[in-house]
C-alpha positions as CSV (number, residue, x, y, z in Angstrom):
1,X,-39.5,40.8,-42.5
2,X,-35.9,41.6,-42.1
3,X,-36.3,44.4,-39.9
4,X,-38.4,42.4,-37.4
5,X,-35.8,39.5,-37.1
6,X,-33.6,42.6,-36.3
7,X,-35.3,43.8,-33.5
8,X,-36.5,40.4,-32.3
9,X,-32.3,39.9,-32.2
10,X,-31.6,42.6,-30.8
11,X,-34.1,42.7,-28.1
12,X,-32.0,39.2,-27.1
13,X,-28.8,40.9,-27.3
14,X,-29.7,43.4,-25.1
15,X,-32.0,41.5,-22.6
16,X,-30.1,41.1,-19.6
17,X,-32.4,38.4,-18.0
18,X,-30.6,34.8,-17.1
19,X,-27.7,35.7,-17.8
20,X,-26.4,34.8,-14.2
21,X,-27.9,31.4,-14.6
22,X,-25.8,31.2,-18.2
23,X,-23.3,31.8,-16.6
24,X,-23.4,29.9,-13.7
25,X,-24.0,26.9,-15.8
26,X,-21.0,27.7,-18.4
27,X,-18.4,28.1,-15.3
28,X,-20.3,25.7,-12.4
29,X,-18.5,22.0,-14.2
30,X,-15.3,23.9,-14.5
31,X,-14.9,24.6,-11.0
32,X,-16.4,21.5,-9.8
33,X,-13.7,19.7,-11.9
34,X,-10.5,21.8,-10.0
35,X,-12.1,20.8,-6.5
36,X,-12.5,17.1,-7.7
37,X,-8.3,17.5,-8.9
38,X,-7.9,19.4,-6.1
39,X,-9.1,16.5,-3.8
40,X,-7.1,14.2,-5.6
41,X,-4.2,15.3,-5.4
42,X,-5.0,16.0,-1.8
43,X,-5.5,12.0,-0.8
44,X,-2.4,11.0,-3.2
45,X,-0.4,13.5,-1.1
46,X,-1.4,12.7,1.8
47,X,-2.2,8.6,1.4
48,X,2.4,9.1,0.0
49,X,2.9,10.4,3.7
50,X,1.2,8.1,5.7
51,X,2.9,5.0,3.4
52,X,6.0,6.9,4.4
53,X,5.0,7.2,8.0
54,X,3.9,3.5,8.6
55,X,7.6,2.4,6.8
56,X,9.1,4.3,9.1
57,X,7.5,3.5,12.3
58,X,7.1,-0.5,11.5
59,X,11.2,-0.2,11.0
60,X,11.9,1.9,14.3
61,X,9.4,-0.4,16.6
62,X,11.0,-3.7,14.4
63,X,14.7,-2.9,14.9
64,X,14.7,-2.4,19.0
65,X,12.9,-6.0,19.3
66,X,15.0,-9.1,20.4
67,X,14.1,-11.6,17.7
68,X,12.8,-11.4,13.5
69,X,9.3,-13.0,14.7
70,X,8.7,-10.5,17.6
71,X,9.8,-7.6,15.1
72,X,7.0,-8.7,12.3
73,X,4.6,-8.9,14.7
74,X,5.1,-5.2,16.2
75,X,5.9,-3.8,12.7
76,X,2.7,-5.3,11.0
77,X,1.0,-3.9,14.0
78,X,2.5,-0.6,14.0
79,X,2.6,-0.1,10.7
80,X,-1.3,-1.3,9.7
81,X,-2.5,1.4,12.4
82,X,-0.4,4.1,10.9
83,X,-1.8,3.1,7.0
84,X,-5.8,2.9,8.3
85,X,-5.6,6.7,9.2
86,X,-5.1,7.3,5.1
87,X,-8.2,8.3,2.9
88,X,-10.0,5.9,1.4
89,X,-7.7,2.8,1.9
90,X,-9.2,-0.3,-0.3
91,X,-5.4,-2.5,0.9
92,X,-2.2,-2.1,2.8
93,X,0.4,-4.1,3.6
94,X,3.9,-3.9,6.1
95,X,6.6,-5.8,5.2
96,X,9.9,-6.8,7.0
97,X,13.4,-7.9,4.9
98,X,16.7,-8.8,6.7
99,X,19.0,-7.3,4.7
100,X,22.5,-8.6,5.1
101,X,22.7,-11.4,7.2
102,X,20.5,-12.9,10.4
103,X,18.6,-10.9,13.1
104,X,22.2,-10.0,14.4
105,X,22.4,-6.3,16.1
106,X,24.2,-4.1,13.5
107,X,22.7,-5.5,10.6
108,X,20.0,-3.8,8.9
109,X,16.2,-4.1,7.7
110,X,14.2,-2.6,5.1
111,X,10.6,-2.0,6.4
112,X,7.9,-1.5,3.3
113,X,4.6,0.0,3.5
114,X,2.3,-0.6,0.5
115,X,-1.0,1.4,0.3
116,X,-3.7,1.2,-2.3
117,X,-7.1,3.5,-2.6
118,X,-9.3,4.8,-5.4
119,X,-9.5,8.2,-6.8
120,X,-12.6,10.3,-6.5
121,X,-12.8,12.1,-10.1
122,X,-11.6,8.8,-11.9
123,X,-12.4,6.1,-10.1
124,X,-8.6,4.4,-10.9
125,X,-6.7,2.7,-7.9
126,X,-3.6,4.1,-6.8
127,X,-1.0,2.2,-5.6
128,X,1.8,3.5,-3.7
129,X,4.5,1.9,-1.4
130,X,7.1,3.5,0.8
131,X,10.2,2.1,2.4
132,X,12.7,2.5,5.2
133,X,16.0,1.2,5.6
134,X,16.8,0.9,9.5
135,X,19.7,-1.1,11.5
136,X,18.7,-3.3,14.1
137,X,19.6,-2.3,17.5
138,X,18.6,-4.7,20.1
139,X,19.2,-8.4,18.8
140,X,19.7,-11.1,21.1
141,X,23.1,-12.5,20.6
């Protein structure tokens, strides 16, 4: 009895069949699970830059206009086309502070850019916001 269970083990020890298919279902979830991180860390990446971008080009097209209301207007504008290019986007927002003093050339503003989106592999929302500090160069006295 002994001896059989032997060579019935052995034969399946030495059988060489499926083991691609073991294999391939051992190692398949493991590499799925880098690309999903891999993707990740892809959109948070690149979702940080375009925040970044937006901040920065709602300041520059805000600080060359005459008065605050024109400059929220254009920023919100820019900015909101800049943060819609960013992978899957659930919010953003642009936002505009006078810092020091009125709308007076020479003073500066702080331009924000908040962007929010989901992750694929977890499903948790990310929220990240970017800002640039930029003096205003074309107020009207």
């Amino acid at each position: 009895m002994r001896r059989r269970l032997r060579q019935i083990i052995a034969i399946f020890i030495h059988e060489e069949r499926g083991s691609q298919m073991l294999e391939f279902i051992l190692v398949f979830p493991l590499v799925w699970l880098l690309i999903v991180f891999s993707f990740d860390q892809f959109s948070i990446l690149y979702n940080k830059q375009k925040a970044l971008a937006a901040a920065y080009a709602a300041g520059r097209i805000a600080a060359v206009q005459p008065n605050y209301g024109l400059a929220v207007y254009h920023a919100r504008e820019r900015g909101e086309a800049e943060l819609r290019d960013g992978v899957g986007v659930a919010d953003q927002a642009i936002r505009i502070e006078i810092k020091g003093g009125g709308w007076k050339k020479g003073n500066h503003i702080l331009s924000e850019a908040t962007l929010s989106f989901y992750l694929l592999a977890s499903g948790e929302k990310v929220e990240l916001t970017e800002s640039y500090y930029m003096m205003i160069e074309n107020a009207e006295e």
